[in-house]
N, C-alpha and C positions, 0 to 999 in steps of 0.2 A: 449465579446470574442466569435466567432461564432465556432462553430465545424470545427474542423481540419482538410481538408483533410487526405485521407492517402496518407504515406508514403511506402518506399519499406519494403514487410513484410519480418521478417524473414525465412531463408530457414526452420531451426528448424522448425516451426510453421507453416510453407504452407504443410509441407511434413509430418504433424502429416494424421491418421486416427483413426477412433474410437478402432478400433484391437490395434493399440499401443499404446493407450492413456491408455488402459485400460489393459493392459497387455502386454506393450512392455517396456522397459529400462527408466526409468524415468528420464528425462532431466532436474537436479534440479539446475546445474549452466547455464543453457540455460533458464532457466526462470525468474534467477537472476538478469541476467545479463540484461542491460536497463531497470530494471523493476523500476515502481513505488510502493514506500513501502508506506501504509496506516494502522496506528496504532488507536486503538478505533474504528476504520469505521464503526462497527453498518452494514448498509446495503444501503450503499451511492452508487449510481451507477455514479453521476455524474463526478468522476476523470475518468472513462470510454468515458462518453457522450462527455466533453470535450477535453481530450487528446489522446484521442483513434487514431490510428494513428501515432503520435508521437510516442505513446509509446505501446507497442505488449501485454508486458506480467504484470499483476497487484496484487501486493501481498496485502491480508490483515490482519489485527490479530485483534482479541479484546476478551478479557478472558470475556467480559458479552454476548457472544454471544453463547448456542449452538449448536449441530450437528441439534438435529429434526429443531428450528428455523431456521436454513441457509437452510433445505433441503425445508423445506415450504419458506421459499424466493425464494429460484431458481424455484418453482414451480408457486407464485404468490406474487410479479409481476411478478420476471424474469427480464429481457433487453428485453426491444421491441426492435421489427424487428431483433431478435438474438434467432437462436434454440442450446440449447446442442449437440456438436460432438462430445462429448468423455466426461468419469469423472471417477477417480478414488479415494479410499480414498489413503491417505499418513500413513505410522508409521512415530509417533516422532521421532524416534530414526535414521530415514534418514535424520533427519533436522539438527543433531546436528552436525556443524563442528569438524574437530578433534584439531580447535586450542581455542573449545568455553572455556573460561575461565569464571568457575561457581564463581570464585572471582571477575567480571567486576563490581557488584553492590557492593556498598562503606556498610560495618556493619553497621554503620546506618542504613540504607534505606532497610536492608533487612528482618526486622521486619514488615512492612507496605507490601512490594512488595508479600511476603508470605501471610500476612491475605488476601489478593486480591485473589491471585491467586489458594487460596483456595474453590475460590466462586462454580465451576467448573470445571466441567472433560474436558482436551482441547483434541479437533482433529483436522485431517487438510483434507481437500478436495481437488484434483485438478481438476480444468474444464477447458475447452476448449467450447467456443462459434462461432458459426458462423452464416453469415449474411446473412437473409433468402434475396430470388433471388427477391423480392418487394422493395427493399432500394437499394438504390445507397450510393455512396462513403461519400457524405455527412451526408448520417446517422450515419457513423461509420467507423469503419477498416472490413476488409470482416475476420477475424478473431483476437482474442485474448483470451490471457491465463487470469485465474484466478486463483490464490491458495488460498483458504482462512483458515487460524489458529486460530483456536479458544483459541489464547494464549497473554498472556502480552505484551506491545508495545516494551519496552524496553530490554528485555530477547529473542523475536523474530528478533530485530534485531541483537541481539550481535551473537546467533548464525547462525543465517542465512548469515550477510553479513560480520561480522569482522570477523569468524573465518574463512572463506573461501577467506579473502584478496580483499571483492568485496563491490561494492558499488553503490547503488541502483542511476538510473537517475532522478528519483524524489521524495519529499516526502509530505503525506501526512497530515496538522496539524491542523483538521477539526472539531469543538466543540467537541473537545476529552473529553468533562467534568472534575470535580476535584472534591473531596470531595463527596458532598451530588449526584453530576452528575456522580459517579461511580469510577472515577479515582483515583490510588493512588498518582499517581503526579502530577506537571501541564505541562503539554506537549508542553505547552507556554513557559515557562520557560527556558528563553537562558542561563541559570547556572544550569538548572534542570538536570537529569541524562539524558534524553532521547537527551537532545541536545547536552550533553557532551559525553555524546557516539558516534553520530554520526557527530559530527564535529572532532574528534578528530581520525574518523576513520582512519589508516593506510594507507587504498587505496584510499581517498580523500572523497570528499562530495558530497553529493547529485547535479547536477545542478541544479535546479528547487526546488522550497519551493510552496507547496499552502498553504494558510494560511486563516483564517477567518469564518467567524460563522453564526447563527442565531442571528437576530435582528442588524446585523452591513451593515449600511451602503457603498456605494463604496469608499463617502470621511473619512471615518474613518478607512478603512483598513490601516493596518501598516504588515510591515514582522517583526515576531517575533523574527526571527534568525539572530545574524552578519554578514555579507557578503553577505548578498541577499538585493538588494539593486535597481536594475531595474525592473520596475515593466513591466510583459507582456503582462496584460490583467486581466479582471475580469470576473466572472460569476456568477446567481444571484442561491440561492438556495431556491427550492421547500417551500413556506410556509414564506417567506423570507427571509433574511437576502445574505450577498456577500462571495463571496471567490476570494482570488487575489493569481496569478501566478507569482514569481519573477524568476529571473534568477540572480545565484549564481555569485559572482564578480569576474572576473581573478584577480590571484595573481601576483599582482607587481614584478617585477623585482629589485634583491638590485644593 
C-alpha cells in the first residue's frame, strides 16, 4: 500500500497559525470530525505515514503512555520531513461531551477499567505539524492535526465521539496488547466493549478499520470487526509484522 497522495486540506487546518494554535479558540469538533481514532498507539507514526492525506487530523489515547515520554517523542524521533507549527496543552474537562454518559462501561468491567486507569496521570496535547519545504506531496499531507490523550481507549472514545453524536472516519486496532501486554481488554474483541461501543455508536461507524500486529503475516491478516469486509491494502510494520486497511460494508437496503 504506497503513501497516499494528498487530498484537499481542510480549510480549519490550512488557516491554523502558531498564534491560534496556541492561544486561539480550540477547534475540538473540527478535529473530530474525519479524524482517525488510535486507542493503545504507544507512538506509532505509521497511521500518519500511510494515511496522511486521506485523513487531516489524528487522535490518539493510551493510559500507558506519559506527558514527559510523548514530549521526548515529539522531540526524538518526531515525523521526518515534519516541523512543529503550533502545540498547545488540552484540559480534560474540554474533552468531556455534555452527553458523556459515566454509565457506558457495563459494572462488570468497571473494576478492571479503573485498576488501569490508575496506572497514571492522563493529559492531552494538541499539535499541529507541517511539511518541511524538502518533501513533496508523496511524503505526506503538507499539514495534519494531532491530539494525543494520555487516556483509556474505550472512555476516550465514549466521550470524545458518542457524546458529541460524531464519528471518527477511521480506526485504529494496532497490537493494542492484553493482559500481561498492558491492556485491560482485548481490543480485538468483536463482543469486547471497545467494539460494542463503537459499532453501536449513534452517529454510525468508523469507515475504515486498520487491523493487524507484529509477527503477522500479509496472508494471515483477518479484520477483527463485522462489517469491514473489503480489504484496501496492507502495510508492513517497522521490525515486522502487517497491518491491513478494510473498508466498512454499505448497509443493505430492506
Amino acid at each position: 500500500m504506497p503513501i497516499l497522495p494528498e487530498r484537499d486540506e481542510p480549510l480549519w487546518l490550512s488557516r491554523l497559525t502558531a498564534e491560534s494554535i496556541e492561544n486561539g479558540p480550540f477547534p475540538l469538533r473540527e478535529i473530530l470530525r474525519g479524524s482517525l481514532f488510535y486507542p493503545a498507539s504507544g507512538f506509532d507514526c505509521d497511521p500518519v505515514k500511510y494515511l496522511g492525506g486521506h485523513v487531516h487530523s489524528f487522535i490518539y489515547a493510551d493510559y500507558g503512555v506519559d506527558k514527559q515520554s510523548f514530549e521526548q517523542a515529539l522531540r526524538v524521533p518526531g515525523f521526518h520531513g515534519y516541523r512543529i507549527l503550533g502545540k498547545r496543552a488540552v484540559d480534560e474537562n474540554r474533552l468531556m461531551g455534555r452527553g458523556w454518559d459515566p454509565e457506558s462501561v457495563p459494572p462488570e468491567e468497571r473494576p478492571r477499567i479503573e485498576l488501569f486507569q490508575a496506572h497514571g496521570t492522563p493529559f492531552c496535547t494538541w499539535v499541529v505539524f507541517e511539511r518541511l519545504p524538502d518533501f513533496d506531496e508523496w511524503h505526506g499531507p503538507s499539514r495534519f492535526s494531532l491530539m494525543y490523550w494520555g487516556q483509556e481507549g474505550v472512555t476516550a472514545f465514549q466521550r470524545l465521539y458518542v457524546s458529541r453524536r460524531l464519528a471518527p472516519k477511521a480506526i485504529a486496532i494496532i497490537q493494542p496488547g492484553y493482559g500481561f501486554g498492558g491492556n485491560w481488554t482485548d481490543f480485538f474483541d468483536p463482543e469486547g466493549p471497545l467494539a460494542r461501543i463503537v459499532l453501536s455508536n449513534p452517529a454510525g461507524q468508523p469507515g475504515l478499520l486498520l487491523c493487524g500486529g507484529d509477527y503477522v503475516t500479509p496472508d494471515e491478516l483477518v479484520s477483527s470487526w463485522p462489517g469491514y469486509e473489503e480489504i484496501l491494502g496492507t502495510y508492513p510494520k517497522p521490525g515486522g509484522g502487517n497491518v491491513g486497511v478494510w473498508k466498512r460494508a454499505a448497509r443493505q437496503r430492506r
